[in-house]
VOLO-537380 format. One record per residue: x, y, z of N, C-alpha, C in turn; residue in one letter. Coordinates in steps of 0.2 Angstrom, whole numbers, always signed. Layout:
<zamis>
X; Y; Z; X; Y; Z; X; Y; Z; A
...
</zamis>
This chain:
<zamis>
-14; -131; +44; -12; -133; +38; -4; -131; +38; X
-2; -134; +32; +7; -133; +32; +8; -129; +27; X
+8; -122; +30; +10; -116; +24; +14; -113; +23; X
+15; -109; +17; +21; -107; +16; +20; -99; +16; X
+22; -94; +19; +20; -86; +19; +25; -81; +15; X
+23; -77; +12; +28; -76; +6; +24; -66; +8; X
+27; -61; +13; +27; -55; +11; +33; -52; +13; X
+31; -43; +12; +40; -39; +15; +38; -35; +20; X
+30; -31; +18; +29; -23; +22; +26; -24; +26; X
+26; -19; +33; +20; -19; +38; +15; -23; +37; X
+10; -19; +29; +4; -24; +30; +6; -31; +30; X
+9; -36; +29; +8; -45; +28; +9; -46; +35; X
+12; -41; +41; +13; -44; +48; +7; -46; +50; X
+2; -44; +52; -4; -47; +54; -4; -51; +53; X
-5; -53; +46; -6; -59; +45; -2; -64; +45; X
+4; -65; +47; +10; -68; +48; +8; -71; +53; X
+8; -67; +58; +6; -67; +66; +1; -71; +66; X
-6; -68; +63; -11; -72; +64; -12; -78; +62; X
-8; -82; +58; -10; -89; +55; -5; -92; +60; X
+0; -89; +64; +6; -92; +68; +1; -94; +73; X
-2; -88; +76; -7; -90; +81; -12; -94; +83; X
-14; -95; +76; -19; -99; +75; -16; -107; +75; X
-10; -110; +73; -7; -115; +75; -8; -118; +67; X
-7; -113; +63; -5; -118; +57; +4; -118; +57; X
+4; -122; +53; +13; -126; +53; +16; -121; +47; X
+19; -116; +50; +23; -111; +44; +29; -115; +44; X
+28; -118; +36; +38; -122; +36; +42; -118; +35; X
+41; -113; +31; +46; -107; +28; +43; -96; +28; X
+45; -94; +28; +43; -86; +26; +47; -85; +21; X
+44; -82; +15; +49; -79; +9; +47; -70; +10; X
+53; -67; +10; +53; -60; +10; +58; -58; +6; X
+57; -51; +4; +63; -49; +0; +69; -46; +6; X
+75; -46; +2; +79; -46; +3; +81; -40; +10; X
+88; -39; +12; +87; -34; +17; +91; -27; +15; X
+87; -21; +15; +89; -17; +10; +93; -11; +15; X
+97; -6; +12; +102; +0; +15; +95; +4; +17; X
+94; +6; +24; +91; +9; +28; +93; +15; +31; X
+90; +21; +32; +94; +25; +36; +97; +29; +33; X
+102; +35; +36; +106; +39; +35; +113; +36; +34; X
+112; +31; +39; +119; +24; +39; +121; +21; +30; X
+114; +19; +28; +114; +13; +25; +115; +8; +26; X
+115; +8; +33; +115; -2; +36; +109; -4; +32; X
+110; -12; +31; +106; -18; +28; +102; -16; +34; X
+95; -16; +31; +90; -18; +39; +84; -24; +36; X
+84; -27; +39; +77; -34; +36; +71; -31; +35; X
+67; -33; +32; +60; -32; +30; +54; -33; +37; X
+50; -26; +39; +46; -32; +44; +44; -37; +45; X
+43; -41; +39; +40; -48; +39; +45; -52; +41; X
+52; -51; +38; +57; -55; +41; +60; -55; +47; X
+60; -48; +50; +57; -47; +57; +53; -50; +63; X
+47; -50; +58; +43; -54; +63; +44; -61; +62; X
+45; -65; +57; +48; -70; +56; +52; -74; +60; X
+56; -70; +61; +63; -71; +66; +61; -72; +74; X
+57; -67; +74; +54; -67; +83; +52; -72; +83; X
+47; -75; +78; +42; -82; +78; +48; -85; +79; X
+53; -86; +77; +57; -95; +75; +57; -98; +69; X
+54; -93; +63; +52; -98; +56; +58; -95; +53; X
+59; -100; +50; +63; -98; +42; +64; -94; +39; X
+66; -90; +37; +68; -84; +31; +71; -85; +26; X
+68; -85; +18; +71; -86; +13; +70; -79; +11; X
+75; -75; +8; +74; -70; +3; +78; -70; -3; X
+76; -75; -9; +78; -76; -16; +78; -68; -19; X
+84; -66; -22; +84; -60; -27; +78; -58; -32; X
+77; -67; -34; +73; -64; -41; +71; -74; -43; X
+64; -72; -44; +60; -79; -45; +60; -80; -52; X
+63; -77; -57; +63; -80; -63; +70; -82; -64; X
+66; -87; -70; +73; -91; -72; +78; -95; -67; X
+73; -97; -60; +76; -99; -55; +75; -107; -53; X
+76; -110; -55; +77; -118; -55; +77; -120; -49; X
+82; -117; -45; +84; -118; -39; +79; -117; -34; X
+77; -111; -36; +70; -110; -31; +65; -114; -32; X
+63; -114; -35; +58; -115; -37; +58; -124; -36; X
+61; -125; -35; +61; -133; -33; +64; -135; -27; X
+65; -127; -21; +65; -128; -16; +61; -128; -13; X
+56; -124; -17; +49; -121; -13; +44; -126; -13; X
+46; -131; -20; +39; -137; -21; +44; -142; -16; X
+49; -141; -13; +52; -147; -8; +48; -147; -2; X
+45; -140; +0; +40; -140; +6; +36; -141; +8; X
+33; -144; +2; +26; -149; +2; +20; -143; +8; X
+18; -137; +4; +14; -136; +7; +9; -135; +7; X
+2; -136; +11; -5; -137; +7; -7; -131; +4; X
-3; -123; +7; -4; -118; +4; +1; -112; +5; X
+2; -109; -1; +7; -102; +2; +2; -96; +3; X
+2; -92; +7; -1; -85; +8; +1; -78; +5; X
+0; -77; +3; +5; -71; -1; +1; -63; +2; X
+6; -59; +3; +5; -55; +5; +8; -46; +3; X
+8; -44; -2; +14; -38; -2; +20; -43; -4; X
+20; -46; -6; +28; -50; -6; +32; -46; -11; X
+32; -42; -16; +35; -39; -21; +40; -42; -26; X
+40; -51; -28; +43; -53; -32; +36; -57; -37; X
+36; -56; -44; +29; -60; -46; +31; -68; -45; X
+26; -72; -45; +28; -78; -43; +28; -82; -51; X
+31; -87; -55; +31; -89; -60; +25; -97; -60; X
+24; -99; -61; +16; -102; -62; +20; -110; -60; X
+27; -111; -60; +27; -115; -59; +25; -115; -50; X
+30; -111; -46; +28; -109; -41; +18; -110; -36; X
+16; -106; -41; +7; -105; -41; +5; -112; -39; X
+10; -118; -43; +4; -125; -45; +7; -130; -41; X
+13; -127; -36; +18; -131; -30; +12; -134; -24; X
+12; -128; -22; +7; -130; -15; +1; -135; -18; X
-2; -137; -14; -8; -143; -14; -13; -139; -15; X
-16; -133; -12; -22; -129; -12; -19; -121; -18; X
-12; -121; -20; -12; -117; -24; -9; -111; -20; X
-8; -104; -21; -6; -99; -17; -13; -94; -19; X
-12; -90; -11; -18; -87; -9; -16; -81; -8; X
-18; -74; -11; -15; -66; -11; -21; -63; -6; X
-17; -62; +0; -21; -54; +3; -22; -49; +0; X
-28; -45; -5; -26; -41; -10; -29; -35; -6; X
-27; -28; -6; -31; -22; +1; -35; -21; -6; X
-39; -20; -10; -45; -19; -14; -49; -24; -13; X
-56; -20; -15; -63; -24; -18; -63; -24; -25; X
-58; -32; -26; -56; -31; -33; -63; -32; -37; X
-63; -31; -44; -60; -30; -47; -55; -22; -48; X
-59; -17; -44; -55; -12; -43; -49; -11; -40; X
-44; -6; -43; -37; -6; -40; -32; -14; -40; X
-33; -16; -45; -29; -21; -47; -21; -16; -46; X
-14; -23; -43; -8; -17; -45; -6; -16; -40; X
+1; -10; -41; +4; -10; -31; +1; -2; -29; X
-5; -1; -28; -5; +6; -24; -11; +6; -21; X
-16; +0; -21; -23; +1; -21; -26; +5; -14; X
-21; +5; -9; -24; +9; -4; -24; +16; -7; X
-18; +20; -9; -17; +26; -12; -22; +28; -16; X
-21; +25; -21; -25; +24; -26; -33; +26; -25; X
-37; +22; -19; -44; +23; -19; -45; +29; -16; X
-41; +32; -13; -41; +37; -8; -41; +44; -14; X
-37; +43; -18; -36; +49; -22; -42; +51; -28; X
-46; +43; -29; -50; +44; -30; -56; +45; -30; X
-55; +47; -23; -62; +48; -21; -68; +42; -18; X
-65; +37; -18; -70; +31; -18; -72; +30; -9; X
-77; +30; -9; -81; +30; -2; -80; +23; +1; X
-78; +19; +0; -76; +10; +2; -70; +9; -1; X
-66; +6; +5; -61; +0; +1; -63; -8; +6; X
-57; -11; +3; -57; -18; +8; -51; -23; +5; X
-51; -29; +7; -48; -34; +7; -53; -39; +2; X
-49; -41; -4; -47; -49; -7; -46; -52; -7; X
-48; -58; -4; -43; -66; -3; -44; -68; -10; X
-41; -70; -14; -40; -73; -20; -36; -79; -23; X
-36; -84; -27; -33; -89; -30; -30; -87; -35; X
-22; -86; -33; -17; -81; -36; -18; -87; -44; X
-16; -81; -50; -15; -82; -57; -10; -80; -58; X
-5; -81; -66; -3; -78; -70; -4; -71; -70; X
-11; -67; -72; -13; -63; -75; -11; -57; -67; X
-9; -52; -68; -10; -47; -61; -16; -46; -61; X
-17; -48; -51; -23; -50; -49; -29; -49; -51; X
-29; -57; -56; -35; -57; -61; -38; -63; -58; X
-35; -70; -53; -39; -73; -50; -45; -73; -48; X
-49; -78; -46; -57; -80; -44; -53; -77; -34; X
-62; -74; -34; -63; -70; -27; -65; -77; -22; X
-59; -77; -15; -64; -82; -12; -68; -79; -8; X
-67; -73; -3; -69; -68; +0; -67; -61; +0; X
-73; -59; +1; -71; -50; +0; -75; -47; +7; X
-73; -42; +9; -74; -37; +15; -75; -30; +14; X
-78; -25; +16; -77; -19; +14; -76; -15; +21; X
-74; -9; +19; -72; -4; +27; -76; +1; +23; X
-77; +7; +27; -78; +11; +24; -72; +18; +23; X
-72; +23; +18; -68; +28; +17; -71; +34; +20; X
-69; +40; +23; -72; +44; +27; -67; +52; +24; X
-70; +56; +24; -65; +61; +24; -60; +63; +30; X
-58; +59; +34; -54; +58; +38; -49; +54; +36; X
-52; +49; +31; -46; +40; +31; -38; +44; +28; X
-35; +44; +30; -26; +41; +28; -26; +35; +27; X
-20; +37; +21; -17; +29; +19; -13; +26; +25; X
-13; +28; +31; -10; +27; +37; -15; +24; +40; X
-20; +27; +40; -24; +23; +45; -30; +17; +41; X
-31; +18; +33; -32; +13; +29; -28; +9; +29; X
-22; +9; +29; -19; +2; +31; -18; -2; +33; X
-18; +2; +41; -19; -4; +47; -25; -5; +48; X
-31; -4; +42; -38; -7; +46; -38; -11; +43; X
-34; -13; +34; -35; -17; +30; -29; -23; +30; X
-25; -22; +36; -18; -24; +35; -23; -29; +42; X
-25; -27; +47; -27; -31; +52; -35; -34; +49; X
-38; -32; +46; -44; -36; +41; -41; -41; +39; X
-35; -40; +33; -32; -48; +28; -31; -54; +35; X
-28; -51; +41; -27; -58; +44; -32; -61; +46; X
-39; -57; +49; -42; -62; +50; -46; -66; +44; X
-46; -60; +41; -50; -65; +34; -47; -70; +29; X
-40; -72; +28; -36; -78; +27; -37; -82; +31; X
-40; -83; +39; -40; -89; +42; -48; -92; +43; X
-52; -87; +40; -60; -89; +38; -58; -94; +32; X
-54; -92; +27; -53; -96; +19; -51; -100; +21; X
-45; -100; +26; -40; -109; +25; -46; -112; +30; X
-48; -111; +33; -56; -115; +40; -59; -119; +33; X
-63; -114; +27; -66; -119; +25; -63; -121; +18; X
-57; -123; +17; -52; -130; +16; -54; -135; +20; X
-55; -141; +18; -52; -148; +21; -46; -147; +21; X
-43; -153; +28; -37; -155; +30; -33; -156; +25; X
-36; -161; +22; -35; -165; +15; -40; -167; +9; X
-36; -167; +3; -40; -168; -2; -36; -174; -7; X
-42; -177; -10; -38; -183; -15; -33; -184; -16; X
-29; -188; -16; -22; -188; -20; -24; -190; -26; X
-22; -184; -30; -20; -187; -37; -17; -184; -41; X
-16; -185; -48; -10; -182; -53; -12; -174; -55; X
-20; -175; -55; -24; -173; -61; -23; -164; -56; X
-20; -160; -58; -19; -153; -55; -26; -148; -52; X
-30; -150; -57; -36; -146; -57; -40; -150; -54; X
-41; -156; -54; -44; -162; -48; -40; -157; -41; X
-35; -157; -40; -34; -155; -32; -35; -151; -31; X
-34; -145; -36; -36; -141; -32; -44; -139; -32; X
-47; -142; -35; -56; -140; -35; -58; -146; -30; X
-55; -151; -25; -60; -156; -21; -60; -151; -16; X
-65; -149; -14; -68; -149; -8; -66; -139; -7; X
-65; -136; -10; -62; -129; -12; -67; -125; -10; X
-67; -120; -6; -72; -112; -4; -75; -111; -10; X
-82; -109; -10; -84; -106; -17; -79; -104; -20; X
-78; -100; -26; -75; -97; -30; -80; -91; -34; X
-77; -85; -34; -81; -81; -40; -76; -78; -44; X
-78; -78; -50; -72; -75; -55; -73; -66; -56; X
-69; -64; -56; -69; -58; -56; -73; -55; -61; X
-78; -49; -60; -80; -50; -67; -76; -43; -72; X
-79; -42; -78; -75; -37; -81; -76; -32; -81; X
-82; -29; -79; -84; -24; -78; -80; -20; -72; X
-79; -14; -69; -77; -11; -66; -69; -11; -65; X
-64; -14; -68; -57; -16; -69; -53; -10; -66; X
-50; -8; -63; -46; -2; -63; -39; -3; -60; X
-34; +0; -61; -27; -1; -60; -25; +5; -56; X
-21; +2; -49; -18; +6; -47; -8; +5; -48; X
-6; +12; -52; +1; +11; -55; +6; +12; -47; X
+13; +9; -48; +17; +10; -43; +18; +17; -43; X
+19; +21; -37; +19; +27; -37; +27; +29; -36; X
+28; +34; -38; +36; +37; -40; +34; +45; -34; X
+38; +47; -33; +40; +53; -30; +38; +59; -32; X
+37; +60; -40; +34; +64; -42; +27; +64; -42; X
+22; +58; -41; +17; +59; -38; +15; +63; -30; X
+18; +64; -28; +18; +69; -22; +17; +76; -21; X
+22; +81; -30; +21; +86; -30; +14; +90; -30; X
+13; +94; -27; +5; +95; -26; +4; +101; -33; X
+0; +102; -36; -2; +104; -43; -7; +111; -38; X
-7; +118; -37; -11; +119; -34; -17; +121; -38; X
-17; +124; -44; -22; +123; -48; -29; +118; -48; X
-27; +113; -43; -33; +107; -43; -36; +111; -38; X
-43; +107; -36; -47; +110; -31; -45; +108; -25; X
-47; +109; -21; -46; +108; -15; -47; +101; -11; X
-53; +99; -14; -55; +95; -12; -49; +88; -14; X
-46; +86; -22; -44; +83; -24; -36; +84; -23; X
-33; +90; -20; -27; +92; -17; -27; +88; -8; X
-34; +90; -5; -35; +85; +1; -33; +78; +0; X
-38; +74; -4; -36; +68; -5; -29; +66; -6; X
-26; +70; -9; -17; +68; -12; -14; +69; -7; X
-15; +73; -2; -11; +73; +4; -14; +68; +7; X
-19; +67; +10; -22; +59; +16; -17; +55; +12; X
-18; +54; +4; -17; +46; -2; -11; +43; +2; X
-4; +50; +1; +2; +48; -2; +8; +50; +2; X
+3; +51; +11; +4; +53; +17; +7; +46; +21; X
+10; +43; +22; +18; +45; +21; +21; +43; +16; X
+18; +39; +11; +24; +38; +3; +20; +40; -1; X
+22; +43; -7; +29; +46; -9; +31; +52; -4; X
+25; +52; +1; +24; +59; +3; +21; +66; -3; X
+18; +71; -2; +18; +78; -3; +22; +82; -3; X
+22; +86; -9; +28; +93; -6; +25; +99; -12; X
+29; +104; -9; +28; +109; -15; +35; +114; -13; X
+35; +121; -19; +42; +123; -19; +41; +131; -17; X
+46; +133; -16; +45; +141; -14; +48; +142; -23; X
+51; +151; -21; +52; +152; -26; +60; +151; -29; X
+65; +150; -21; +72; +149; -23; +72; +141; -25; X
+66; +136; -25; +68; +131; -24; +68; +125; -19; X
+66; +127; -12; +67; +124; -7; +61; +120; -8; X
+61; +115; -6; +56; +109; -5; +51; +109; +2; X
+46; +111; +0; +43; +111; +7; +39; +104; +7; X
+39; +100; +11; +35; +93; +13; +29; +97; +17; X
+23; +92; +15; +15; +94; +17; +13; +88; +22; X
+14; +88; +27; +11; +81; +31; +4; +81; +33; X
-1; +86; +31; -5; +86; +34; -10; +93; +32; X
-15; +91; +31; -20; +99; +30; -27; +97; +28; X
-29; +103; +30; -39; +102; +29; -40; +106; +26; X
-48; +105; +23; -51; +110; +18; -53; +116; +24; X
-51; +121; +20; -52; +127; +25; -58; +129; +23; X
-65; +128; +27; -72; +132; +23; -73; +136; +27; X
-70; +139; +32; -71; +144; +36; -68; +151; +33; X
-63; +149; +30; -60; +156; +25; -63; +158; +19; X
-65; +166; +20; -67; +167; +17; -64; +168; +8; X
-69; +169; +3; -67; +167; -2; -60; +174; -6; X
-55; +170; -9; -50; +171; -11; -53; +179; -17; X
-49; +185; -14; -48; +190; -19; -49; +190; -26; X
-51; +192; -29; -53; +190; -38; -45; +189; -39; X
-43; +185; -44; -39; +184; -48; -30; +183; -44; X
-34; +180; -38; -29; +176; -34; -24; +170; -36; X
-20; +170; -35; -14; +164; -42; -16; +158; -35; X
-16; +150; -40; -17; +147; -36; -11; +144; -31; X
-9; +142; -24; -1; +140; -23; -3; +148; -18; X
-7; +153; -19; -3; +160; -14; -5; +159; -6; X
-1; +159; -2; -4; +160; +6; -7; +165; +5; X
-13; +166; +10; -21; +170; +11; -18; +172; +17; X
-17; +171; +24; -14; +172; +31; -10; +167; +35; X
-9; +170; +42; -4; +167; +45; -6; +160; +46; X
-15; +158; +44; -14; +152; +47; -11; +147; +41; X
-9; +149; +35; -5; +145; +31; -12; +142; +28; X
-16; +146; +25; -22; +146; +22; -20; +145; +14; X
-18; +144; +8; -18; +141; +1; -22; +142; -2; X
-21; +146; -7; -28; +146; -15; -27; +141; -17; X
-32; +136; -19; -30; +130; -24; -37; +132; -33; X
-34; +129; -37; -39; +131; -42; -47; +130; -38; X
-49; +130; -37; -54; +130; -33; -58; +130; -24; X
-57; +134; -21; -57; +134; -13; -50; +135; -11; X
-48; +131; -5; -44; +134; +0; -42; +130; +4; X
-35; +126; +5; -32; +122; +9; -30; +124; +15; X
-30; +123; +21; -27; +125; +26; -19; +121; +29; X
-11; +123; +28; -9; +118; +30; -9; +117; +36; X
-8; +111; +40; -5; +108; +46; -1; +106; +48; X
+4; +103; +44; +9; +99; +46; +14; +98; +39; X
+20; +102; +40; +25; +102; +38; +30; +101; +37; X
+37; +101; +32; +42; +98; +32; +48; +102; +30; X
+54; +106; +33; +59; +109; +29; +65; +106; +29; X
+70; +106; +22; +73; +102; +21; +80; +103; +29; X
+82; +95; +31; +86; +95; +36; +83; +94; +44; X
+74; +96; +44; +70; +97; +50; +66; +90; +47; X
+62; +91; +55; +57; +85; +55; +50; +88; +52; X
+46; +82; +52; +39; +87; +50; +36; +88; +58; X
+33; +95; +56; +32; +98; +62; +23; +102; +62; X
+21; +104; +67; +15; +109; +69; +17; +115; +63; X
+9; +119; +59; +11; +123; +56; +15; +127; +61; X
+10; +130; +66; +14; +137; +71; +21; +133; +74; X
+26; +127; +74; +30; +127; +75; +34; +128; +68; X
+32; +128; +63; +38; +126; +58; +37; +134; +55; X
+32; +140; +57; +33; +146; +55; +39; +150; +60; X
+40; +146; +64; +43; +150; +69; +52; +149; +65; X
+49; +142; +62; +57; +145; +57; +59; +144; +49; X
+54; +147; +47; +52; +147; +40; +47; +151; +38; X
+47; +157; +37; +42; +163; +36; +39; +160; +30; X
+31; +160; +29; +29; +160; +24; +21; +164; +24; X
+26; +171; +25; +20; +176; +24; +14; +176; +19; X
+8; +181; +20; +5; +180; +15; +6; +183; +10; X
+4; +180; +3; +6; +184; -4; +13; +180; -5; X
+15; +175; -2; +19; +168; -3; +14; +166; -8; X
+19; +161; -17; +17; +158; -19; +22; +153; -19; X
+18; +146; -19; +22; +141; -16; +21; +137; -24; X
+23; +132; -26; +23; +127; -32; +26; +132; -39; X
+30; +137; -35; +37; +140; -42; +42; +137; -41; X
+47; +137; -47; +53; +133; -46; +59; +140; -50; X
+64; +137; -46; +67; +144; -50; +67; +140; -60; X
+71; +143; -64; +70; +142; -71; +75; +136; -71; X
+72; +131; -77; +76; +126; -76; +76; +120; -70; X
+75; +122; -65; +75; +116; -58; +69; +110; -63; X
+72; +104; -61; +66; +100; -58; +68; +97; -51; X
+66; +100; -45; +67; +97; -39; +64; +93; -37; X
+62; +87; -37; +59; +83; -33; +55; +82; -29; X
</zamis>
């Protein structure tokens, strides 16, 4: 087919690649723009515009699709039977939607209707949900309120990172976008009538239903702060979630930020002293009362250093026991 691919993050590569490979006719790639990277602040491009580039396709990255004439009648000049949308991060306005011949098709990493929104790998993960997966969908107006053309499930484990959820759900979208365009005909009727083209010859469709709806919000950085008062179990999840964006952290008592990169439910430690504050190191092994049970960290972060091994980043940063971690001195809000 003659598509148009429209993402910015990691996840949309696979499926960039994979529809290249498969030898449909990518006219164009839209990505968002190239943004100050680094320490430097040099402009760097997006991976998709990355990968893009190595292919040989096109790169458009429009600042902003509304109130855009321009665009928007560049995009319907490339006559394509379909865009693929992927993480792209600008909403598309309807005119757009109703340019291509089959419509635009969103890789969505949920089993919508749940986690509708931008955070849905994070999101399931902190909620404890035992499966995620990928929808291929018939983009709408409404956020991702389209009819389902395929769904997939993976499962969730008390192992899964947002890290490692990604890349199963980021390599699942590509293949499952080239199951969907497969059963497309080449071609369908020419005619005026918008809803005649796009319903001749179209994949089943199922419409979302309304039952189980849920949103996952964009996440900010203070999502990250760890609360130790939460049990443990749900302090785990927030470190897998949000490992490595917004990332994890908590504070000592002057202030300093410690990053969390890593840590397990400690059920080998024995139970915490009566009337143990939640946030206090137990021992050397960086054991943590949480309002209920006991975290072990693993993998840390101090300001200036890398994230590192507990036993390396003890070696320079003492965090004896009877440490209470998540004080701020009076007045702070750090970050």
């Amino acid at each position: 087919m003659r598509l148009v691919f429209m993402g910015t993050p990691d996840f949309a590569v696979p499926a960039l690649k994979a529809l290249h490979a498969a030898g449909h006719e990518i006219v164009a790639v839209y990505s968002q723009p190239p943004r100050p990277a680094g320490r430097g602040k040099a402009l760097r491009a997006s991976p998709v515009q990355q990968a893009a580039q190595e292919l040989g396709l096109p790169v458009h990255h429009p600042l902003s699709l509304r109130n855009n004439p321009e665009a928007w009648q560049a995009f319907a000049a490339l006559k394509a039977d379909a865009a693929i949308v992927a993480a792209y991060g600008l909403i598309l306005p309807q005119v757009m939607l109703d340019a291509p011949r089959l419509g635009c098709l969103n890789i969505h990493a949920s089993l919508l209707p749940r986690w509708r929104g931008a955070s849905p790998i994070q999101s399931a993960i902190l909620a404890g949900d035992t499966q995620s997966g990928v929808t291929i969908m018939q983009m709408e107006a409404g956020l991702d309120t389209g009819p389902m053309l395929l769904r997939e499930a993976v499962p969730i484990t008390a192992q899964t990172t947002a890290t490692t959820l990604h890349d199963a759900l980021s390599a699942l979208g590509g293949s499952m976008v080239l199951r969907v365009l497969a059963d497309f005909p080449p071609q369908t009727p020419d005619t005026a009538d918008h809803e005649a083209r796009l319903n001749a010859g179209r994949p089943a469709r199922q419409t979302q239903p309304e039952d189980g709806v849920t949103y996952a919000p964009r996440l900010t950085r203070e999502d990250g702060r760890i609360d130790w008062t939460h049990d443990a179990t749900a302090i785990d999840r927030q470190i897998r979630a949000l490992t490595p964006w917004p990332g994890t952290f908590t504070t000592l008592a002057d202030g300093t930020v410690i990053k969390i990169g890593a840590g397990v439910i400690a059920a080998d430690t024995p139970p915490c002293p009566p009337n143990t504050a939640p946030g206090t190191v137990l021992d050397e092994r960086l054991s943590v009362a949480c309002g209920q049970g006991v975290i072990r960290l693993t993998s840390l972060q101090r300001p200036g250093r890398g994230m590192m091994e507990a036993d390396a980043f003890l070696r320079g940063q003492a965090l004896p026991a009877g440490t209470c971690l998540g004080t701020q001195p009076p007045g702070s809000n750090t970050p």
